[in-house]
C-alpha positions as CSV (number, residue, x, y, z in Angstrom):
1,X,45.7,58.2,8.5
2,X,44.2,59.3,11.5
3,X,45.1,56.4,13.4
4,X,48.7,56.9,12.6
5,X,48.4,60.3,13.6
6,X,46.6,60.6,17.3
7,X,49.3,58.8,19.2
8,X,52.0,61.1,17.9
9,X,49.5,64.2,19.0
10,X,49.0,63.0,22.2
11,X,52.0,61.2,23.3
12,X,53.6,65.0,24.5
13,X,50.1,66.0,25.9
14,X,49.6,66.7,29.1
15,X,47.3,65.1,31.3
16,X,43.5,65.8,31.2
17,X,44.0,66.5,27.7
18,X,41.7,65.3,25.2
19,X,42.8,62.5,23.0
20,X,42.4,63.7,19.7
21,X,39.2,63.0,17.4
22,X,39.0,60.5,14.4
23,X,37.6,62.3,11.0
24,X,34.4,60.0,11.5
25,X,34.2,61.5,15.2
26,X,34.7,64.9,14.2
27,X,32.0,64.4,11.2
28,X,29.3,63.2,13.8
29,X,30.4,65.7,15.9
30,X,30.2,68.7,13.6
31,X,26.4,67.3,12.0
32,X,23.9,68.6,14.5
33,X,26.6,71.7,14.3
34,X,26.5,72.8,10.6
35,X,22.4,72.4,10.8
36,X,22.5,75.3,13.0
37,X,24.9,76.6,11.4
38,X,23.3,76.2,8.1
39,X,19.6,77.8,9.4
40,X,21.2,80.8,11.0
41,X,22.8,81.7,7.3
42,X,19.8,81.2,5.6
43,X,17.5,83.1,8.1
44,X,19.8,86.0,7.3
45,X,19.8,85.3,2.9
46,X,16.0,84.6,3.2
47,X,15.2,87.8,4.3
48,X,17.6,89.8,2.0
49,X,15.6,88.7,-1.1
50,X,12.2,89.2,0.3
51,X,13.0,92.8,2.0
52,X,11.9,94.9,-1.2
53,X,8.1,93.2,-0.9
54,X,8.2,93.7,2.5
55,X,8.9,97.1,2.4
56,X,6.4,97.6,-0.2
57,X,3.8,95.7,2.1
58,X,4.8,97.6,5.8
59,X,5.3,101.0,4.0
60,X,8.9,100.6,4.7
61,X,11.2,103.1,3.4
62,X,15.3,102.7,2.2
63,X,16.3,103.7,5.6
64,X,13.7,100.7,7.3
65,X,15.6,98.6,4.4
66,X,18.8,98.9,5.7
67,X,17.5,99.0,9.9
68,X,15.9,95.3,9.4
69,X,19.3,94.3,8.1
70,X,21.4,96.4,10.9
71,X,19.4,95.9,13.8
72,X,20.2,92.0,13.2
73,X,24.0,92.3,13.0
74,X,24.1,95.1,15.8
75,X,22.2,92.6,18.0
76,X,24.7,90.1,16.8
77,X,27.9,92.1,17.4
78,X,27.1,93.2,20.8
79,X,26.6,89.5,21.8
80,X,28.8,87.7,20.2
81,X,31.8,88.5,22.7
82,X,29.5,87.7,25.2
83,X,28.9,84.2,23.8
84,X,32.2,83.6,23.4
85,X,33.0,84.4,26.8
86,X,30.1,82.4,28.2
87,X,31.4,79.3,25.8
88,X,35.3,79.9,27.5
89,X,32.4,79.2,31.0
90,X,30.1,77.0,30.4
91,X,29.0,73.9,28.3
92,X,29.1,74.8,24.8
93,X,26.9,72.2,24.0
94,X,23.5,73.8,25.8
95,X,24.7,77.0,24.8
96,X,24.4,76.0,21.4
97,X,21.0,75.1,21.9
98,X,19.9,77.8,23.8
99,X,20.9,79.8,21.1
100,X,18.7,78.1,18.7
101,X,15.6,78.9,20.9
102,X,16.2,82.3,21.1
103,X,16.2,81.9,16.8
104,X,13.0,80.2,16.7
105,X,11.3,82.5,19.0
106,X,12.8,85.7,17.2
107,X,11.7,83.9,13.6
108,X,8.2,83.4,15.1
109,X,8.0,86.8,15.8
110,X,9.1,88.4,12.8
111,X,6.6,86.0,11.2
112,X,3.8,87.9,12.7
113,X,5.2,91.6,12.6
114,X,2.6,93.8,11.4
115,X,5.4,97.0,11.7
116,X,8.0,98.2,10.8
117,X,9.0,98.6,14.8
118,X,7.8,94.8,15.6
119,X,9.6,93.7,13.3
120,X,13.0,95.8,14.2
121,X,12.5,94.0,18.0
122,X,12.5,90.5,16.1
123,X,15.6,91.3,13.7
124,X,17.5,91.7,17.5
125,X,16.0,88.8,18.9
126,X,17.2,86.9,16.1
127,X,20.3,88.5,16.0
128,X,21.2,88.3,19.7
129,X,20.8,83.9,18.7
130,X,23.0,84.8,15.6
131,X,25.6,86.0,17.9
132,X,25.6,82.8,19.8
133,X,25.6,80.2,16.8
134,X,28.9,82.3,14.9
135,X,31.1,82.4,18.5
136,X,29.6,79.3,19.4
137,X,30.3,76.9,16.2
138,X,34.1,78.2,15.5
139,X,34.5,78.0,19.4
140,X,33.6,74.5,19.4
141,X,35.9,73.7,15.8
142,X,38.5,75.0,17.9
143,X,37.9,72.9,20.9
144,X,38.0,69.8,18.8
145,X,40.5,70.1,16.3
146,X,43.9,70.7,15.7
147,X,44.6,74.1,13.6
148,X,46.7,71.5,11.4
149,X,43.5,69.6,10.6
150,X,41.5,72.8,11.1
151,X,41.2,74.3,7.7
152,X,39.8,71.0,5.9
153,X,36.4,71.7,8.2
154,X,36.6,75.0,8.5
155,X,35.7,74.7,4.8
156,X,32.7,72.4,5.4
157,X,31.6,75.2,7.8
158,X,32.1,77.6,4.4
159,X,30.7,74.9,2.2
160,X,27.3,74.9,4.8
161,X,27.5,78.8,4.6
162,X,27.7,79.3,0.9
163,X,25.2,76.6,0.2
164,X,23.0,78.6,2.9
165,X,23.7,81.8,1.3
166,X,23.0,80.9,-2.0
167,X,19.5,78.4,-0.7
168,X,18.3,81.5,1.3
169,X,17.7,83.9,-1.9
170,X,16.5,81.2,-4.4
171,X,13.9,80.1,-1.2
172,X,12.9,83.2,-0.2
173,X,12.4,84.6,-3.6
174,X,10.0,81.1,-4.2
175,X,8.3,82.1,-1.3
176,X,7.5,85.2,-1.9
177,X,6.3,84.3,-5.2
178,X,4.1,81.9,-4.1
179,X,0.8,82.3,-2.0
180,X,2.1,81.4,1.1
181,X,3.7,85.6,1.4
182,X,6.7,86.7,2.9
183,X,5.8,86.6,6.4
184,X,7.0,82.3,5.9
185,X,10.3,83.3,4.7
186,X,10.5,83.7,8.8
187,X,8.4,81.0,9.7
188,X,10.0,78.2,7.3
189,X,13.0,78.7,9.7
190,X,11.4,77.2,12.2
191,X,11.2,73.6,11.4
192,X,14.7,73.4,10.3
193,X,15.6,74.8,13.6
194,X,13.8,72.5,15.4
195,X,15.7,69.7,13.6
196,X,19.4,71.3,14.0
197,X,18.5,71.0,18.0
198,X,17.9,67.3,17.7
199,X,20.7,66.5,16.0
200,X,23.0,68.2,18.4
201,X,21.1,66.5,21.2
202,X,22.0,63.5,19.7
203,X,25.4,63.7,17.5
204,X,27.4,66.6,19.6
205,X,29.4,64.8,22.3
206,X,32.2,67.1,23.7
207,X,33.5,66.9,27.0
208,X,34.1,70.4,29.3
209,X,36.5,71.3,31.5
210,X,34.2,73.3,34.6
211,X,36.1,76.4,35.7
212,X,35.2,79.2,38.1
213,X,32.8,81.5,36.7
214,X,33.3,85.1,36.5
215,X,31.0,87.3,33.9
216,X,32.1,90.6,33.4
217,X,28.8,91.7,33.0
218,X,30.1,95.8,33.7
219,X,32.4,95.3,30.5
220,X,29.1,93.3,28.4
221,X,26.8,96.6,29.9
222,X,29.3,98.7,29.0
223,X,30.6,97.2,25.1
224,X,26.9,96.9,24.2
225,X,25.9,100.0,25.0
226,X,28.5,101.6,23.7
227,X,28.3,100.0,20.1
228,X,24.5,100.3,20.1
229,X,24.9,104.0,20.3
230,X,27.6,104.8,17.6
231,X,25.8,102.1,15.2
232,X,23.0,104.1,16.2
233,X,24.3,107.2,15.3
234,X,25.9,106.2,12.0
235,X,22.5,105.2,10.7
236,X,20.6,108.0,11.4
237,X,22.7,110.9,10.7
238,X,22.9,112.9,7.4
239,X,19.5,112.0,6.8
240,X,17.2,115.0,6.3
241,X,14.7,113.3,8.5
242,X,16.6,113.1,11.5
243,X,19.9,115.2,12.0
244,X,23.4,116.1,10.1
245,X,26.6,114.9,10.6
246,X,27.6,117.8,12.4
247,X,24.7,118.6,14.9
248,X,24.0,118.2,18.9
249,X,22.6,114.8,18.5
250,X,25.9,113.6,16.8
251,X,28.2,115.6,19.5
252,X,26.0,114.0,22.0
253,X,25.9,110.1,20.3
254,X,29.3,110.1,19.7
255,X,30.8,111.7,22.6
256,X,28.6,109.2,24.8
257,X,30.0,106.0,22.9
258,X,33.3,106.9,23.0
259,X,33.1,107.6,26.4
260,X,31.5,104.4,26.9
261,X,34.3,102.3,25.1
262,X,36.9,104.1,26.6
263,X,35.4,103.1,30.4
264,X,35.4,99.4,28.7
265,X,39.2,99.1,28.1
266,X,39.6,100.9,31.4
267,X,37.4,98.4,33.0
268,X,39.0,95.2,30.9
269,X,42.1,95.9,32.2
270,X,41.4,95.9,35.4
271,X,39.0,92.7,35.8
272,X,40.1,88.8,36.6
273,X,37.9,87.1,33.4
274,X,37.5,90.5,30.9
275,X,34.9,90.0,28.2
276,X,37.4,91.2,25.6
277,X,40.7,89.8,27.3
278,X,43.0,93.2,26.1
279,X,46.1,90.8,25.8
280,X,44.2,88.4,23.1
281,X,42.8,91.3,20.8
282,X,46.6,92.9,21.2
283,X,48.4,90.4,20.2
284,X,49.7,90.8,16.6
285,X,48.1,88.3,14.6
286,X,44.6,88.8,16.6
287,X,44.7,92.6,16.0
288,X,45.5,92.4,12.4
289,X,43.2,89.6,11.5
290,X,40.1,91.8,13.5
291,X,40.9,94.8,11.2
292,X,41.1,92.9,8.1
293,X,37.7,91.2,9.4
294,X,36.3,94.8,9.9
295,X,37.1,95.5,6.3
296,X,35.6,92.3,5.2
297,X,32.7,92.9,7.0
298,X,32.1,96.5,5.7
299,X,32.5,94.3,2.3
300,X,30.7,91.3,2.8
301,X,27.3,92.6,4.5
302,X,27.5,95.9,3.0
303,X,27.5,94.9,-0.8
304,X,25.5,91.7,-0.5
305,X,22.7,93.4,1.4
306,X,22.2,95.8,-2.0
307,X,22.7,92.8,-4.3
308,X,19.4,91.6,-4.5
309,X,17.8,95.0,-4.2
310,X,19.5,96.2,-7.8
311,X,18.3,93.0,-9.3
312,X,14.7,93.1,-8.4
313,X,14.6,97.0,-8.0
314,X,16.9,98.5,-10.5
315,X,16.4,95.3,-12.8
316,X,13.4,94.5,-12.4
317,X,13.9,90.8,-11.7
318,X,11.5,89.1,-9.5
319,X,12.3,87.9,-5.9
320,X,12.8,84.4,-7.3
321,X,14.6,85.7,-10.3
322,X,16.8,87.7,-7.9
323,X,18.3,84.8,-6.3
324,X,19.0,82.7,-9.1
325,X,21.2,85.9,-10.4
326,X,23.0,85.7,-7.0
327,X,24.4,81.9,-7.7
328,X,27.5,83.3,-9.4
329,X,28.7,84.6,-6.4
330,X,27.4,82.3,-4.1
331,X,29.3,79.6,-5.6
332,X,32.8,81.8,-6.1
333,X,32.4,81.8,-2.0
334,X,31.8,78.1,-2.2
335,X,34.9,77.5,-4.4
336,X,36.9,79.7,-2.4
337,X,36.4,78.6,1.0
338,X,36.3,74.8,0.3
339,X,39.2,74.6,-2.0
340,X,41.5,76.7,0.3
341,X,40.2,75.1,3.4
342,X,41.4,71.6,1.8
343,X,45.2,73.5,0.6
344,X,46.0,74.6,3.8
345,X,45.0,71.2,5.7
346,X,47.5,69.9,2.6
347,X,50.6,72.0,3.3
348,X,50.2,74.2,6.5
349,X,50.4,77.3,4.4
350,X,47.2,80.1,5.2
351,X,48.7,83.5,4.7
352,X,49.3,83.1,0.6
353,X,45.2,82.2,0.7
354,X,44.6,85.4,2.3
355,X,46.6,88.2,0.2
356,X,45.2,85.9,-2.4
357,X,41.2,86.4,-1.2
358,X,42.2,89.9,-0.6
359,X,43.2,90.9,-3.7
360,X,40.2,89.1,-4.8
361,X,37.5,90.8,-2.7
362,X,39.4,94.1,-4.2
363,X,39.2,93.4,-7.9
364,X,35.3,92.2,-7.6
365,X,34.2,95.0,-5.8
366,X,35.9,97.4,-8.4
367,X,34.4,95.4,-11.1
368,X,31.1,95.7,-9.5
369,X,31.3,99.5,-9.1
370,X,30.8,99.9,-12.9
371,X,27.5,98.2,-12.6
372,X,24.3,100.2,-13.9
373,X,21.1,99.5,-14.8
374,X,21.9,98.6,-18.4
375,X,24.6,96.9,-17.4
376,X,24.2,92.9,-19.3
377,X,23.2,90.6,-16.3
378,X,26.1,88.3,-17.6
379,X,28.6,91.0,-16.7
380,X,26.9,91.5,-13.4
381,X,27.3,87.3,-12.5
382,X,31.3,87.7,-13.4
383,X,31.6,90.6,-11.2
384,X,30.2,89.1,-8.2
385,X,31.7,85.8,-9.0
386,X,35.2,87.0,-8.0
387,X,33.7,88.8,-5.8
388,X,32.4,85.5,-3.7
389,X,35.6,84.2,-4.7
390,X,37.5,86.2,-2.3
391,X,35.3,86.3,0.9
392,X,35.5,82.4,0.6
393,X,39.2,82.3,0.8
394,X,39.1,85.2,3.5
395,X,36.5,84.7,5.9
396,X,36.8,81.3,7.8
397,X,41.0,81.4,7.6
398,X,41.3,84.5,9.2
399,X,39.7,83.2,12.7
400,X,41.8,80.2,11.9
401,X,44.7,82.4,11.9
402,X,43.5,83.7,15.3
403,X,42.8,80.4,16.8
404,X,46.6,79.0,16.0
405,X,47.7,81.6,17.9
406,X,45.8,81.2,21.7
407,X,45.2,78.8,24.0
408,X,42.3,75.7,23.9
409,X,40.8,78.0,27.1
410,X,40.5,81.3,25.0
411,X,39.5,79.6,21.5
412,X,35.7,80.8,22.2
413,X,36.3,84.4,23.6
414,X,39.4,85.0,20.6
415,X,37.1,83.4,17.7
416,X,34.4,85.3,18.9
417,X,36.2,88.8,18.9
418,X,37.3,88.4,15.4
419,X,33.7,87.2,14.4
420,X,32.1,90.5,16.5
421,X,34.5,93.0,15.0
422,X,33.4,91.7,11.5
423,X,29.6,92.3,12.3
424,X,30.6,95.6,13.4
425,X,32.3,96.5,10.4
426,X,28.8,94.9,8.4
427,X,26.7,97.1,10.7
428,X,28.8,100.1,10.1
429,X,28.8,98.9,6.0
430,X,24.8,99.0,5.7
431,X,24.0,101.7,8.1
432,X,26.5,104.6,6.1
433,X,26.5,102.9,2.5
434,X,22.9,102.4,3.2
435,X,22.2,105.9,3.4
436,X,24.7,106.7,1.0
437,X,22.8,104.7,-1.5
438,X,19.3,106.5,-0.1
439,X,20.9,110.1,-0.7
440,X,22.2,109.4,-4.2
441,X,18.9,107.4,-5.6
442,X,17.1,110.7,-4.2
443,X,19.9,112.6,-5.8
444,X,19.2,110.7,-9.1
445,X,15.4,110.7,-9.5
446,X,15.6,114.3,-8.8
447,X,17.6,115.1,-12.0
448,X,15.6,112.2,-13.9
449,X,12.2,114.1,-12.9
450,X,13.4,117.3,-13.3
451,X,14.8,116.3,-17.4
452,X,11.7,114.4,-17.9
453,X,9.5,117.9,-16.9
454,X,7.6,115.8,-14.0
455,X,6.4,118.0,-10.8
456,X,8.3,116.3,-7.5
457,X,6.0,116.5,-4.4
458,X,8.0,118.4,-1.9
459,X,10.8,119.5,-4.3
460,X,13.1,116.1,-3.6
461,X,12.4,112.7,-4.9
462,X,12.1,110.5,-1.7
463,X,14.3,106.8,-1.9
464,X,10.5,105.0,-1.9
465,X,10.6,101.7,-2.6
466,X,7.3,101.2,-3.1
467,X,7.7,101.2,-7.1
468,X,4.9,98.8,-7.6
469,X,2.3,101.5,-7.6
470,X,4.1,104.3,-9.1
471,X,3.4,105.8,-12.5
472,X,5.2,104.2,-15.2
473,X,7.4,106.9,-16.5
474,X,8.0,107.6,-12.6
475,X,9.1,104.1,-12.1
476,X,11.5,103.8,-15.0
477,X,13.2,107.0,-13.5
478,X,13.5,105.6,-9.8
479,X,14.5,102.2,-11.5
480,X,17.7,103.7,-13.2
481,X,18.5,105.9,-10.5
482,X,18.6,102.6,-8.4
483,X,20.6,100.5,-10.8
484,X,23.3,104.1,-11.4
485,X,23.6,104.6,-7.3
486,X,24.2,100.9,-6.2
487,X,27.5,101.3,-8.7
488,X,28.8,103.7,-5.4
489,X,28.4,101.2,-2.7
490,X,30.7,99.1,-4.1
491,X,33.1,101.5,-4.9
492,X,33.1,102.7,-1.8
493,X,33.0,98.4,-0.4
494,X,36.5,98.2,-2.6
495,X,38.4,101.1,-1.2
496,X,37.5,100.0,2.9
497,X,38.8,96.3,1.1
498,X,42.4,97.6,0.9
499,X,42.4,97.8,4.8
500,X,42.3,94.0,4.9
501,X,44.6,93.4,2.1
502,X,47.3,95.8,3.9
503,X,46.2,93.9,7.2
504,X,46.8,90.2,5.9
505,X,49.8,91.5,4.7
506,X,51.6,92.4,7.8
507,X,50.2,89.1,9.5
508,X,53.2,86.5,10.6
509,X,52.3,83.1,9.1
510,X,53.2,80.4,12.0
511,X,53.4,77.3,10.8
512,X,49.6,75.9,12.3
513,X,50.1,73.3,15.2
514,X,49.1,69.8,15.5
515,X,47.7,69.5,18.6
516,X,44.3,71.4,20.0
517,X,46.2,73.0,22.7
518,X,49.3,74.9,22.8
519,X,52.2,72.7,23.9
520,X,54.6,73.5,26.8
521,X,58.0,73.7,25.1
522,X,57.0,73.4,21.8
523,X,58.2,76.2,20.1
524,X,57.9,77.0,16.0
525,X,61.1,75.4,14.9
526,X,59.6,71.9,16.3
527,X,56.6,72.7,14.5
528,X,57.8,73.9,11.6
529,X,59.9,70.4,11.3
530,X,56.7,68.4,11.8
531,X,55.2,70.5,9.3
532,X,57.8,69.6,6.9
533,X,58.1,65.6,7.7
534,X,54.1,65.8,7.1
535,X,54.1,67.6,3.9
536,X,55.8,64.7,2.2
């Protein structure tokens, strides 16, 4: 098949373009790829089951829960356009693996954080590397493969995701079980790091086209800063600890980052090689895609990030049970991304896959608002089955969406901005359902205390995680109010879910193109013909 099929793609190319790949080429290719691919997911599941005995161990409190998981995908957000920008630049290839040092040194780190501060500065180190291996890895899917053929690998790349989001749990719950602690959940990154830059060395052979290079490092200054401060700002305020909604230091936070962004599109506008090109983001499909994938990030990080914590804190479950009762939805993410990658390399069809996943994502975060901690377990795996089910059939084909729609030269910096805006919305997701979740547990245990005639130090019953050495009647209390509470973030998760269902619903479907480039003169109705000839 693919012999048949790379002269017709590049007879009408123009010179200098790449001939196309085989599928044996493209698997080589792609191995040393997924391997970082696969240890940046499960850095990020590890963690999620082992932060309740972490917390526990560093005196952490729900707020420090939901930093060690925000600090991350803030560090990620803010650098992921800059990766994409820098992969639009330079060689991909040692970008890639630069990335994958940063990890390991960030991993390390964590590894030996002794605080809850130390190990806030490794979360960003290791997030910062994050950045680069998301823009990075769909950048350089886009570089080698026609949107056409796109979708069949973009599901591998979902395959290596879901099987890394459902390893990291069921590992790091084993490991925290065992003697070795939870400080190797970070280290055991390491080694498979180490291999994934190997096999790049060895298997990733793409060619680069050297341009001119122009950073826009006012607009990087400018976009980081910017978002750091309103993520900042959403985590912090409302909490008794720190400052309300409506106070000086919110005026102040919020003022300064929209002034900050605002400066940014001034200064994007103006520049030769823009970090966020304005005309990209602005173009229909892109702009609609990034606020679905703001939605599905809200979804996707927020939710997730609170799974395991009702099963091991509401529940009771231990870390390794915890990921075991995640496998429902891990593989409904599996099934979903795979099977619709595969369909739309079939027929050329994306959008119906899409509403579909939307619709999906809606109906499994509605089903898991009604979850409480008496809810059966069984229940619980249905819920977040569909639930999985719907970010597998979302996530991967809306940046294929975007890429079908630029040029080969602005695949990294357009993936990229539909991959930041996503860890945005997760930021945003755990920072204000994070301490949504904090006020109503404290909320709860209150009332439960109160009913149950037991004295509450301070009159408010703090969101401690540390149940290990509470009283038993005490924990019960703070277990329930856990398991009622967590029934709210997804609530909440479902409603922000409509966004992208309204989104993917305005998008245009173009028929996807053949060829890795766009083509001078080749307009839809040619494509749409091809389409058709190759669907029988």
């Amino acid at each position: 098949m693919a012999r048949t099929a790379a002269p017709a793609t590049s007879a009408g190319a123009p010179a200098g373009t790449p001939p196309e790949m085989s599928h044996r080429q493209i698997m080589e290719a792609l191995t040393g790829l997924l391997a970082a691919f696969f240890t940046a997911i499960l850095s990020s599941t590890i963690v999620a089951n082992a932060l309740p005995t972490i917390m526990s161990d560093l005196h952490g409190t729900q707020t420090d829960f939901a930093w060690v998981i925000t600090s991350a995908l803030l560090a990620n957000a803010a650098t992921t356009p800059i990766w994409g920008k820098l992969a639009d630049l330079y060689n991909k290839k040692v970008l890639v693996q630069l990335s994958i040092i940063i990890f390991v040194a960030g991993s390390v780190m964590a590894g030996l954080s002794q605080t809850i501060p130390l190990l806030l500065g490794a979360r960003v180190i290791q997030g910062v590397a994050m950045g680069g291996l998301t823009a990075l890895s769909q950048a350089i899917i886009g570089t080698m493969i026609p949107p056409r053929n796109r979708g069949k690998y973009s599901g591998y790349m979902g395959a290596v995701m879901a099987v890394g989001t459902a390893g990291g749990p069921l590992l790091g719950g084993f490991i925290v079980d065992s003697p070795l602690g939870w400080r190797w959940t970070f280290f055991v990154c390491v080694p498979l790091a180490v291999v994934a830059l190997i096999l790049l060395q060895v298997t990733l052979k793409i060619s680069h086209m050297r341009r001119p290079a122009k950073i826009d490092w006012l607009g990087s200054i400018l976009l980081t800063s910017g978002v750091s401060l309103l993520l900042i700002w959403v985590s912090f305020a409302g909490n008794p600890a720190y400052y309300d909604w409506i106070s000086w230091q919110t005026a102040v936070m919020v003022g300064g980052g929209i002034l900050l962004l605002a400066l940014l599109v001034l200064v994007e506008s103006k520049v030769e090689q823009p970090i966020i090109p304005l005309k990209i983001i602005s173009e229909r499909t892109t702009a609609l895609a990034i606020l679905a994938s703001v939605a599905v990030g809200v979804a996707m990080f927020g939710s997730s990030t609170f799974l395991g914590q009702y099963f091991q804190v509401a529940r009771g479950a231990s870390p390794t049970e915890a990921g075991l009762l995640t496998l429902p939805m891990i593989a409904g993410n599996l099934v979903g991304s795979v099977v619709s990658g595969q369909l739309i390399s079939r027929t050329g069809k994306w959008k119906g896959y899409l509403i579909a996943g939307s619709i999906l994502l809606i109906g499994g975060l509605g089903l898991s608002g009604t979850l409480d901690h008496t809810t059966e377990l069984w229940h619980a795996g249905v819920f977040t089955a569909v639930l999985g089910l719907g970010l597998g059939m979302l996530m991967q084909n809306l940046v294929l969406a975007v890429q079908n729609t630029v040029r080969a030269s602005d695949i990294g910096t357009a993936s990229a901005s539909v991959a930041f805006f996503r860890s945005v919305g997760g930021a945003i997701g755990v920072s204000v359902l994070g301490a949504i979740l904090a006020n109503r547990v404290s909320e709860l245990a209150t009332q439960g205390l109160a009913t149950a005639g037991i004295p509450i130090e301070g009159g408010t019953a703090g969101a401690s995680m540390d149940l290990a050495h509470m009283p038993g009647p005490v924990r019960d209390i703070m277990r329930a109010a856990y398991g009622d509470a967590t029934a709210e973030v997804f609530l909440i998760s479902a409603a922000v879910a409509v966004v992208a269902l309204v989104s993917v619903l305005f998008i245009k479907e173009k028929p996807l193109r053949r060829t890795v480039d766009i083509q001078p003169g080749a307009g839809d109705k040619g494509t749409t013909a091809e389409l058709a000839t190759a669907g029988r």
